[in-house]
C-alpha positions, -999 to +999 in steps of 0.1 A: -239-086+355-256-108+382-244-105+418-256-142+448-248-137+481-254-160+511-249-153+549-254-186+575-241-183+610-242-204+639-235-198+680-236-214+707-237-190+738-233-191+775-256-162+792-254-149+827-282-126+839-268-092+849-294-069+859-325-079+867-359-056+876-390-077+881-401-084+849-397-050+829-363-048+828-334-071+822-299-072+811-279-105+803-246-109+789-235-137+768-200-157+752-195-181+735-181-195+700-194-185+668-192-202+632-201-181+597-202-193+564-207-166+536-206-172+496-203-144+474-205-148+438-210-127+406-211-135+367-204-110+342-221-121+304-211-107+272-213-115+231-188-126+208-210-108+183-236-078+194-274-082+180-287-083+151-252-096+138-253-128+161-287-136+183-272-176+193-269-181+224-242-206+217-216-173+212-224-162+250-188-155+274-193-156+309-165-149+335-175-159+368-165-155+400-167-175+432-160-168+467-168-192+496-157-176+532-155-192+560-147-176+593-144-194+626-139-172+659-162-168+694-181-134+707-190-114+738-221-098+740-250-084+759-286-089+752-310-057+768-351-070+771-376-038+781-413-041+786-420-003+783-457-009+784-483-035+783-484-039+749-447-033+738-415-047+750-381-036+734-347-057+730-317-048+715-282-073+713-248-064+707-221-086+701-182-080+694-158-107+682-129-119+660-122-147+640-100-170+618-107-165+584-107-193+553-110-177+521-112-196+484-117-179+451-121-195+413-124-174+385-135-191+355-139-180+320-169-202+298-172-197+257-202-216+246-198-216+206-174-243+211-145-226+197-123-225+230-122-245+261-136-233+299-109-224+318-104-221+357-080-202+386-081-208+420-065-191+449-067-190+487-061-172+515-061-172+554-060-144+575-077-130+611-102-101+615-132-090+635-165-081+639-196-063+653-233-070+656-265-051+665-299-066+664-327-042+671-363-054+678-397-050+693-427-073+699-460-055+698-493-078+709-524-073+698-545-094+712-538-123+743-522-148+727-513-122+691-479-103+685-463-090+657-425-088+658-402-061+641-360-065+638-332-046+621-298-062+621-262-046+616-235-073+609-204-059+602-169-080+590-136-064+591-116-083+558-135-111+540-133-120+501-160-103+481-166-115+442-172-074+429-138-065+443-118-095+428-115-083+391-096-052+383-103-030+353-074-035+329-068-063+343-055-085+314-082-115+317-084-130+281-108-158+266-080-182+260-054-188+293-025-189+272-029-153+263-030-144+301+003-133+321+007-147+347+011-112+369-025-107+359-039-140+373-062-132+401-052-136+437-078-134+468-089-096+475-101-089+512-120-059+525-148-052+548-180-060+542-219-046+562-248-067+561-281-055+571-322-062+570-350-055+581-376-088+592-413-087+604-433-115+616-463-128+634-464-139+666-487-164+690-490-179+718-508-212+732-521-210+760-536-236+784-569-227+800-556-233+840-589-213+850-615-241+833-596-271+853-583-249+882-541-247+889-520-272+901-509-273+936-489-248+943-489-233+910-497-201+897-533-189+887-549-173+860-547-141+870-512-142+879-499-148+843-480-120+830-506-108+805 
């Protein structure tokens, strides 16, 4: 059994600063819509014949199944930054929403010894659900113009179509479609579903030298840069 799955998201937010403590400290809230697509798909391979009776390939079933989600809806949020020390600075960002939710499935059935023909069944559905998000991360720098950045995300989604939860056992699916009744032809299942990871990366910073050609008028100097 293999098992894809894809996550792509895209917001566009309004933020209003909150709280505010010098640079240490700050709170800002956010709103704003938010699009997500997700794919979900998982292939199940068998043999007409086990080894050593039949090693062609040509005798391979697959049954596959596809799920495409997309869910359109808008989120509140608020995003925390906090510069405990120096050479750490905390942020954490938490967003609730809900959304309108496309759903498509196809199940398809593929007999490569030439003996019976692909077959396919789609369905769709459309429903409304919601969902959370945590992001979790920290910048620590190492040198002036070197950080390294750390991040652990919770996304949660309250009912979208997942492929593992589409097939039942026992649930009548046979090579050929004629042999299939229709009460066991697959219809879109929905359920909630938690994403999470972990991300590191580098950081750096360029920095112009305002000490080797002196500040602007009115500007700031070097020593008045925040590191």
């Amino acid at each position: 059994m293999e098992l894809y799955s894809e996550l792509h998201s895209v917001e566009v937010d309004l933020h209003v600063p909150l709280w505010q403590q010098t640079d240490r400290f700050g709170l800002t809230g956010r709103i704003g819509p938010r699009i997500t697509f997700i794919r979900d798909a998982m292939t199940l391979d068998g043999f007409d014949e086990p080894p050593p009776l039949s090693r062609d390939p040509r005798d391979r079933s697959d049954l596959n199944v596809d799920m495409e989600n997309w869910l359109y809806g808008a989120q509140v949020g608020l995003g925390l930054r906090w510069r405990i020390c120096p050479f750490f600075l905390f942020s954490a960002d938490a967003n609730v929403g809900g959304y309108y939710a496309d759903i498509d499935q196809e199940v398809s059935f593929h007999e490569y010894d030439g003996d019976r023909d692909a077959w396919s069944l789609n369905d769709s559905k459309s429903l409304g659900g919601l969902f959370g998000e945590l992001r979790l991360g920290g910048e620590i720098k190492l040198a002036k113009s070197l950080s390294v950045r750390l991040g652990y995300m919770l996304l949660w989604f309250s009912d979208t179509g997942r492929a593992l939860h589409q097939i039942k056992p026992g649930q009548g699916l046979d090579e050929d479609i004629a042999d299939i009744p229709r009460s066991s032809y697959p219809d879109v299942q929905d359920d909630d579903t938690l994403y999470y990871g972990a991300s590191l990366l580098p950081g750096h910073q360029v920095l112009k030298d305002t000490q080797r050609f002196g500040p602007a008028k009115g500007g700031p100097s070097a020593k008045d840069l925040p590191f």
